[in-house]
C-alpha positions in Angstrom: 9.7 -19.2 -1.3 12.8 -17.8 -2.1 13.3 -16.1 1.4 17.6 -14.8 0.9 16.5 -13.7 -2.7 13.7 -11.3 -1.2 16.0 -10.1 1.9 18.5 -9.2 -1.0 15.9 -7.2 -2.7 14.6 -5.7 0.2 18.1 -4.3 1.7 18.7 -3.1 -1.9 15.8 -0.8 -1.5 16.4 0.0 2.0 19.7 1.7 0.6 18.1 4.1 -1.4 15.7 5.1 1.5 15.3 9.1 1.7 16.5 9.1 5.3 19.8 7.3 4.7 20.9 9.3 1.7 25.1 9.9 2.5 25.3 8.0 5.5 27.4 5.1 5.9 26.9 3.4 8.1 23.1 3.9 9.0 21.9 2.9 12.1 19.0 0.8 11.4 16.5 -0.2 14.2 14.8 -3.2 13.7 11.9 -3.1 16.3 9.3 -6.1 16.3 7.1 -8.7 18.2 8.0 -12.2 18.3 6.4 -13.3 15.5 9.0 -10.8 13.4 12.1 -11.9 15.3 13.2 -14.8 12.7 12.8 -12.4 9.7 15.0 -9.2 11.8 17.6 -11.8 12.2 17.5 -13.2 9.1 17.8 -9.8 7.4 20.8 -8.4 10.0 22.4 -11.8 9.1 22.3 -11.6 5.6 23.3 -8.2 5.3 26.8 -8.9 7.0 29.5 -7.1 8.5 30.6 -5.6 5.4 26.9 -3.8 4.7 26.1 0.2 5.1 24.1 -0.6 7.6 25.2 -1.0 11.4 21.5 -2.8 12.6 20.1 -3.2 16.1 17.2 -5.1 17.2 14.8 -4.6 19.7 11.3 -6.2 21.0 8.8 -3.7 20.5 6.1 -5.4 22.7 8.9 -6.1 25.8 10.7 -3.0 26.2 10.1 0.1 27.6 8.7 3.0 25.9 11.7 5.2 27.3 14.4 3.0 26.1 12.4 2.6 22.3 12.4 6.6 22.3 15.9 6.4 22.7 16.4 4.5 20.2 14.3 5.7 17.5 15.8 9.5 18.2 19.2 7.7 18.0 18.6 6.0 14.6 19.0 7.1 11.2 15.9 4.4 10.2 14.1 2.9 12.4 11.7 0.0 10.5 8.7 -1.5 13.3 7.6 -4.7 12.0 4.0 -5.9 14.2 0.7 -6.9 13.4 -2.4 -5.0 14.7 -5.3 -5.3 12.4 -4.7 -9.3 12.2 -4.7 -9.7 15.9 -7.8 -11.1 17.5 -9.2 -8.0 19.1 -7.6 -5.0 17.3 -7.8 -1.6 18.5 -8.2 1.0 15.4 -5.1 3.3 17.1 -2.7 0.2 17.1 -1.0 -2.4 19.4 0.2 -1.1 23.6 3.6 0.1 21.8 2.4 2.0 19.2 0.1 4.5 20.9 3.0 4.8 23.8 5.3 5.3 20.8 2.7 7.6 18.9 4.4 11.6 19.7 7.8 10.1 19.4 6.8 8.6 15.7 5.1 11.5 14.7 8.1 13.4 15.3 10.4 10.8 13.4 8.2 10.1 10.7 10.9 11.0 7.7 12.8 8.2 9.1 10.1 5.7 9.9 9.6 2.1 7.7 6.4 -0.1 9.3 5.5 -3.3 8.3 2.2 -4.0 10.0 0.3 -7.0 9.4 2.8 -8.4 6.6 3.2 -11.6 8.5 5.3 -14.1 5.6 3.9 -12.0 3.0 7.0 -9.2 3.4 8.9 -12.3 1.0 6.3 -12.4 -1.4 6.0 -8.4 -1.3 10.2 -8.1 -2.1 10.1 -11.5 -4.2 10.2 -9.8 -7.9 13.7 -8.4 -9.2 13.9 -4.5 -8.8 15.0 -4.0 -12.0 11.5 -5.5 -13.5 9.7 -3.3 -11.2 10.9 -0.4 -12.3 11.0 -1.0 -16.1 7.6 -2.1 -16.0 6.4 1.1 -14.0 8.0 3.1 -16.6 6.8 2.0 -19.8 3.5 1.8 -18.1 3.5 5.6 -17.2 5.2 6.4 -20.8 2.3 4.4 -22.4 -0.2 6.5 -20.9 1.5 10.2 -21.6 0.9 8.7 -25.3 -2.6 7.6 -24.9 -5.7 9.8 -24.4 -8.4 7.4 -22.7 -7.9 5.0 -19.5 -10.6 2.6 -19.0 -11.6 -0.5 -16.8 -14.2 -3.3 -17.8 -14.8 -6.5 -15.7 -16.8 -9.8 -15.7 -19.6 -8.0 -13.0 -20.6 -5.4 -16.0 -18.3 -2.6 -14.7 -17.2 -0.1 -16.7 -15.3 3.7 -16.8 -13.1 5.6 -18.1 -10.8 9.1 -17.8 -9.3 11.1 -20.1 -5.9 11.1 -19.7 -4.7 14.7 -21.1 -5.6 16.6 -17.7 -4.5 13.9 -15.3 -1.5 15.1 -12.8 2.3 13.7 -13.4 2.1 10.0 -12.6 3.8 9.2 -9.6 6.4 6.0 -10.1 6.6 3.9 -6.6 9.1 1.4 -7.1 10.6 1.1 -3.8 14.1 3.1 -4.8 13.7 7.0 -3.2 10.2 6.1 -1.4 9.7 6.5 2.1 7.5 3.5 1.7 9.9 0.8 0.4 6.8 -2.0 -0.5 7.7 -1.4 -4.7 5.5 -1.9 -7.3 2.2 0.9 -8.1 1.4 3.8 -10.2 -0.8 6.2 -9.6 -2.3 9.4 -10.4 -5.2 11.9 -9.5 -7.8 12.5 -12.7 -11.0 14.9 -11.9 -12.5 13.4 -15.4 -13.4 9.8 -13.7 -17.2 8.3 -14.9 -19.2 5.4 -15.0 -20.7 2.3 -13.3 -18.3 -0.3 -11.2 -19.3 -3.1 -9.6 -16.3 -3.6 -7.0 -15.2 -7.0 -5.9 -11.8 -6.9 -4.1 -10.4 -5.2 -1.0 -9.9 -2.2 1.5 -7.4 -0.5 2.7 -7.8 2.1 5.8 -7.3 3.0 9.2 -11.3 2.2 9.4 -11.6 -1.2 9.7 -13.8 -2.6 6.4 -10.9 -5.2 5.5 -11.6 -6.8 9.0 -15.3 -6.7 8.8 -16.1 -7.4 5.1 -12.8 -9.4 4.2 -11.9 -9.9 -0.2 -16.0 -9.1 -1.3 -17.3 -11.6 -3.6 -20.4 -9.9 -3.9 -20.0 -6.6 -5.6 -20.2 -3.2 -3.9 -21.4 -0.9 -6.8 -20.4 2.7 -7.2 -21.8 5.1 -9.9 -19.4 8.0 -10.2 -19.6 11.2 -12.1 -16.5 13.5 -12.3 -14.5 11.5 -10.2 -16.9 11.8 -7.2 -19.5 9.1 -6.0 -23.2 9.8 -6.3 -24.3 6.8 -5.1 -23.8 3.2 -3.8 -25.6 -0.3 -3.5 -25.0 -3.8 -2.3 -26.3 -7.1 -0.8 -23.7 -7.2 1.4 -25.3 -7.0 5.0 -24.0 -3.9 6.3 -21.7 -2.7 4.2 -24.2 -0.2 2.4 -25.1 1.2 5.9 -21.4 1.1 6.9 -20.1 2.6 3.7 -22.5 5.2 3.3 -21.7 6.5 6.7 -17.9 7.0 5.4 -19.1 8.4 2.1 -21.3 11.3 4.1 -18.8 12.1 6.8 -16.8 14.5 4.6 -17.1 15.3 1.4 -13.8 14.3 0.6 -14.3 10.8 1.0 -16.9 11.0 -2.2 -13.8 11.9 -3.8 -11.3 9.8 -5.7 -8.4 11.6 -5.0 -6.1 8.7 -6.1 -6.1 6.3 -9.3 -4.0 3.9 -8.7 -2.2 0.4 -10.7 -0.2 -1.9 -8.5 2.5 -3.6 -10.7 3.9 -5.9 -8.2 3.5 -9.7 -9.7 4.4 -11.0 -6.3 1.6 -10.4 -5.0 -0.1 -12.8 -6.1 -3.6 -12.6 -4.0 -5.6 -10.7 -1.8 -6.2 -11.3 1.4 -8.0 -8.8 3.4 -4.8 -8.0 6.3 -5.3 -4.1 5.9 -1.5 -4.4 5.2 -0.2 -2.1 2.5 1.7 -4.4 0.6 -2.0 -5.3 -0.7 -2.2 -1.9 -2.3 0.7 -3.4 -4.9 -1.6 -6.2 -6.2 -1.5 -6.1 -9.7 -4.3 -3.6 -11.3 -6.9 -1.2 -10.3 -7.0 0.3 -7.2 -9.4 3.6 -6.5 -8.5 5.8 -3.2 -11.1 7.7 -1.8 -10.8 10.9 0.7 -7.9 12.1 2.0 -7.7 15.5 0.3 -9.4 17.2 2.4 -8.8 18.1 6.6 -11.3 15.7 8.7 -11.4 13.1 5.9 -10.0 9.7 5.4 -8.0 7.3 3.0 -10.1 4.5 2.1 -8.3 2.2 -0.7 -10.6 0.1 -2.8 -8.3 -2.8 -4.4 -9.8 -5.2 -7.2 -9.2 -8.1 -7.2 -9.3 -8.7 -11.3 -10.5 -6.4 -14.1 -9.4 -5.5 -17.7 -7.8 -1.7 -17.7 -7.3 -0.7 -21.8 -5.4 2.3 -23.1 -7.5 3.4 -26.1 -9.5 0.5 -26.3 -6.2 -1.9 -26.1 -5.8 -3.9 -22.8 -2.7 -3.5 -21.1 -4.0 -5.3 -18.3 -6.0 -8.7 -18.2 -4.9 -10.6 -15.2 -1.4 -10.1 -16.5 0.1 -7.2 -17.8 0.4 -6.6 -22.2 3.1 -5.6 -23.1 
């Protein structure tokens, strides 16, 4: 693991951050649990004297909740790195800090960077070259403006497809302007959206189905007309109880409200952290709810899959080219 390679990337990125657009230098706090303190240092250290960005660090879980106010209203950026979903008995609102911290980050949210649960996979997450990022995020979205059909096929029997004329501008998230620096995804909203998936992969959600049902090797099927779940089925103990309970608590969470691609070849796995530099593994991801008040953002990440423009693959595994 190329650890200096991936810091480079990641203060690269950090540069073009929203919140630090024409100031130099930005005051940068790095606030994190000991398990993060090596990789704060490592990344002040490596930045240097000479950098745009004048860092402090500070221990999220050992300071007060007065003096971390401070210092996020002080700070042009302030970046928390923690777990809270991987820790042995999570609470869905976060670690002590966090819901101490919770008005005060509301507030400050423009200028806010978290890296919960990354653990050592914030190197893998910044390990690919910016540059190939963001080329490959843009001949991806300029292959689809010329093509008319999207679809996905997998080894389960899966299968749908959209048509691409009505979809909504693609949004390109490679980590230069975002507010979330993790690089590397596509995505779009389509209302067009049908067929039958069999889902093996991931979640992604402040409710806790990563924790409970980990990477599913047994499928979670999902037939959907018009972008909109009718109905669901699994062996999975649970997780059709579970599932259906989300699906029927607003009707926005029936919705797909976000087609997504994650182009980041970094990631090379998944594994189930609830961290969102999962949401950058390499092909389909589907995100449910959120468009509507009461609802909630449930990301549903595969974990392998062929997606075809017009019938040709661009995606098998690996992307075509």
């Amino acid at each position: 693991m190329d650890t200096q390679r991936a810091i480079s990337h990641f203060l690269y990125y950090l540069e073009h951050h929203p919140a630090l657009a024409g100031i130099q230098p930005a005051k940068v706090l790095l606030g994190h649990t000991a398990d993060y303190e090596a990789l704060t240092g490592a990344i002040a250290e490596q930045a240097g004297s000479g950098s745009p960005f004048q860092f402090s660090a500070m221990r999220l879980d050992l300071e007060t909740t007065e003096r971390l106010s401070q210092a996020i209203a002080e700070s042009d950026l302030y970046i928390f790195f923690y777990d809270s979903s991987t820790l042995p008995n999570p609470r869905p609102d976060g670690p002590d800090f966090v819901r101490a911290l919770q008005s005060v980050m509301a507030e400050n949210w423009k200028k806010s960077l978290l890296f919960k649960d990354y653990g050592d996979y914030f190197y893998d997450t910044f390990s690919v070259i910016p540059q190939r990022i963001a080329g490959l995020n843009s001949h991806l979205i300029r292959r689809m403006s010329q093509a008319a059909t999207l679809s996905f096929e997998d080894g389960y029997g899966s299968y749908f497809d959209t048509a691409l004329n009505g979809v909504k501008k693609w949004t390109d998230i490679n980590g230069v302007g975002n507010y979330d620096l993790a690089p590397g995804e596509i995505a779009t909203h389509s209302d067009a959206i049908n067929g039958q998936v069999k889902f093996v992969g991931t979640f992604l959600s402040t409710i806790p189905f990563a924790r409970k049902y980990g990477v599913l090797q047994s499928p979670l099927e999902l037939w959907i007309e018009d972008s909109t779940i009718q109905k669901i089925a699994t062996d999975v103990p649970g997780l059709e109880h579970d599932f259906n309970r989300y699906l029927d608590a607003n009707p926005s969470n029936r919705r797909i409200e976000e087609l997504g691609i994650g182009t980041n070849e970094g990631v090379k796995s998944l594994y189930a952290r609830n961290a969102g530099f999962e949401e950058r593994h390499c092909g389909l991801h589907l995100g449910l709810g959120g468009g509507a008040k009461g609802s909630h953002h449930l990301d549903l990440i595969f974990e392998g899959g062929v997606l075809a423009l017009d019938n040709k693959p661009m995606f098998d595994g690996r992307f075509v080219l």
